[in-house]
C-alpha positions as a printed Julia matrix, in Angstrom:
168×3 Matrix{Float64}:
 74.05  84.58   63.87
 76.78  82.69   65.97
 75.91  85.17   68.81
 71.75  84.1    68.3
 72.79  80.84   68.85
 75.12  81.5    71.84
 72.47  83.55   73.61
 69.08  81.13   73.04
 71.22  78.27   74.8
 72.71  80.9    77.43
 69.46  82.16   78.27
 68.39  78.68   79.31
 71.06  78.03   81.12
 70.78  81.11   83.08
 67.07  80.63   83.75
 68.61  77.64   86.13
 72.57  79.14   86.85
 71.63  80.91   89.95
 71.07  80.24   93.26
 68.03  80.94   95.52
 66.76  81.5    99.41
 64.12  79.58   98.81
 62.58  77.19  101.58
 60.44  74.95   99.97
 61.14  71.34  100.03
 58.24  70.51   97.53
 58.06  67.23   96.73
 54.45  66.91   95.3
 53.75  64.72   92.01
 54.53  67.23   89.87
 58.11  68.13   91.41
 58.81  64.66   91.4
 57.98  64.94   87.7
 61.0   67.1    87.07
 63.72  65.14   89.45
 66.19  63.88   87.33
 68.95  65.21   84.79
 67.02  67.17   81.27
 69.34  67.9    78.16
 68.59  70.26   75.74
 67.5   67.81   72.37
 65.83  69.94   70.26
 64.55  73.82   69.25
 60.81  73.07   67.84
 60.23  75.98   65.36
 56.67  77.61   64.99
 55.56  76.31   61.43
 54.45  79.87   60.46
 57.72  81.52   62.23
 59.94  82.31   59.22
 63.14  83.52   61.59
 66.37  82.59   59.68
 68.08  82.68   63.14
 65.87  80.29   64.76
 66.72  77.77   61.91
 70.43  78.03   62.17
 69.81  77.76   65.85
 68.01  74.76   65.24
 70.51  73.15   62.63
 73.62  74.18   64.82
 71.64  72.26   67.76
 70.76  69.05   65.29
 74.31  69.4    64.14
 75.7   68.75   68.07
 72.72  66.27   69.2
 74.43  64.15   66.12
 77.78  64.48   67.93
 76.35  63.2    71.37
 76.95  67.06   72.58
 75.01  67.83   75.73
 75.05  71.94   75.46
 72.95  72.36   78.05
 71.72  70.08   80.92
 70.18  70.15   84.15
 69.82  68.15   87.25
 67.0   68.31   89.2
 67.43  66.72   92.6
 64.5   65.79   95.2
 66.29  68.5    97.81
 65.51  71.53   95.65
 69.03  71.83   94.7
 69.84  71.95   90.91
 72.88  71.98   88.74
 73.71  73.36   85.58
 76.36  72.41   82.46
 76.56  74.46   80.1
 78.82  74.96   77.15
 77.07  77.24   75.45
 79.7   80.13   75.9
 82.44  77.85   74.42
 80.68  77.59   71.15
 81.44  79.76   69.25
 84.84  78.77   67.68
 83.39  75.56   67.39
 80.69  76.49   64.5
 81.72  76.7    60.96
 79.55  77.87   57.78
 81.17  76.97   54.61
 80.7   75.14   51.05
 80.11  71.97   52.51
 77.13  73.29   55.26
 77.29  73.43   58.54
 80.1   71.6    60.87
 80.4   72.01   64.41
 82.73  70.44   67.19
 81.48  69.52   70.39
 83.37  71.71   73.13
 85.42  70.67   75.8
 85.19  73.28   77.97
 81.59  73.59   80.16
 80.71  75.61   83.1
 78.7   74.38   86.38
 76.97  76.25   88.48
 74.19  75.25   91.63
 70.42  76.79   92.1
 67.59  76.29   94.46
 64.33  75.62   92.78
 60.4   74.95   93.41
 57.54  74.05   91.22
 53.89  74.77   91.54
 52.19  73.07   88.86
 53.39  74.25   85.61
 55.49  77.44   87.54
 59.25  76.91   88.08
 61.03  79.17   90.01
 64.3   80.57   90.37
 66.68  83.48   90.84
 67.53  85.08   87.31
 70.98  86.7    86.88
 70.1   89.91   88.64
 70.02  87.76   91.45
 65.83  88.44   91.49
 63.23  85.9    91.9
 61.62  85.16   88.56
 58.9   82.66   87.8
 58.65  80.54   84.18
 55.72  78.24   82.72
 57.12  74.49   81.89
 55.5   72.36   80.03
 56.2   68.24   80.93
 55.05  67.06   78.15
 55.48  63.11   79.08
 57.61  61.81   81.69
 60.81  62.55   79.59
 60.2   66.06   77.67
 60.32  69.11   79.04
 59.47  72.35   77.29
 60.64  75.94   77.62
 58.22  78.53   75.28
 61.11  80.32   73.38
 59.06  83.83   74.73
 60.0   82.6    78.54
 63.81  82.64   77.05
 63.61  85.93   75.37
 60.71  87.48   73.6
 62.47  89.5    71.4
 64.83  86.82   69.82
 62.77  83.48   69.86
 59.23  83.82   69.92
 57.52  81.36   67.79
 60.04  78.25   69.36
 60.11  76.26   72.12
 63.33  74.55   73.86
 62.96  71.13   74.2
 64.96  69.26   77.27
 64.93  65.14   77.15
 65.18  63.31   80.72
 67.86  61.45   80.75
């Protein structure tokens, strides 16, 4: 399950970890929409999805929210330049399952990385980790929530959930 939980936040962070040709200096309404630094806040769960690893991905991500853990975060800047933090592959040893529930420690350790990006409406793109071009829906939901569909992360593992990223 620890490895679930590692990948669903690695995933996101990869969508945005690379870095791009791209020449657009977009700066319509609805990029301006997404200027600004999103952290990951919440993992809404299909109420018909029964996935016992979505949940614990869910309560792990509660369980660092409550510590004032930023796992993942972007910043979206009006140049088309973004940059990631992530923690997500420091995790690991800081999850533990045991009599008392969950407890988690927020890690220290974080990785940064720099991508070019453009948006066309609801289509963000961005070069994926086989250094390709690849093209995800958003969802700004208001001013301050962004939404990844779980599918766009991967379809096999989190279908039925949608990342949720709070503009900070």
């Amino acid at each position: 399950m620890k490895k679930n939980i590692a990948l669903l936040f690695s995933t996101a962070f990869l969508l945005f970890s690379c870095s791009s040709d791209s020449e657009s200096s977009d700066n319509s309404p609805e990029s301006n929409g997404i200027i600004g630094t999103w952290v990951l806040t919440d993992l809404r769960i299909d109420s018909s999805t029964n996935n016992s690893n979505l949940n614990f991905a869910k309560e792990a991500l509660d369980a660092f929210n409550a510590l004032d853990c930023d796992i993942a975060s972007f910043t979206f800047n009006a140049d088309n330049t973004a940059t990631s933090e992530n923690k997500t592959n420091y995790i690991a040893s800081n999850i533990n399952v045991g009599i008392g529930g969950l407890t988690v420690d927020c890690p220290e350790e974080s990785d940064t990385e720099t991508t070019i990006w453009s948006l066309d409406g609801d289509q963000l793109t961005f070069v994926n980790e086989d250094m390709e071009e690849e093209t995800i829906t958003i969802t700004l939901e208001d001013e301050n929530t962004l939404i990844i569909a779980g599918e766009d992360i991967d379809e096999n593992n989190y279908d039925g959930a949608d990342a949720v990223f709070t503009k900070q």
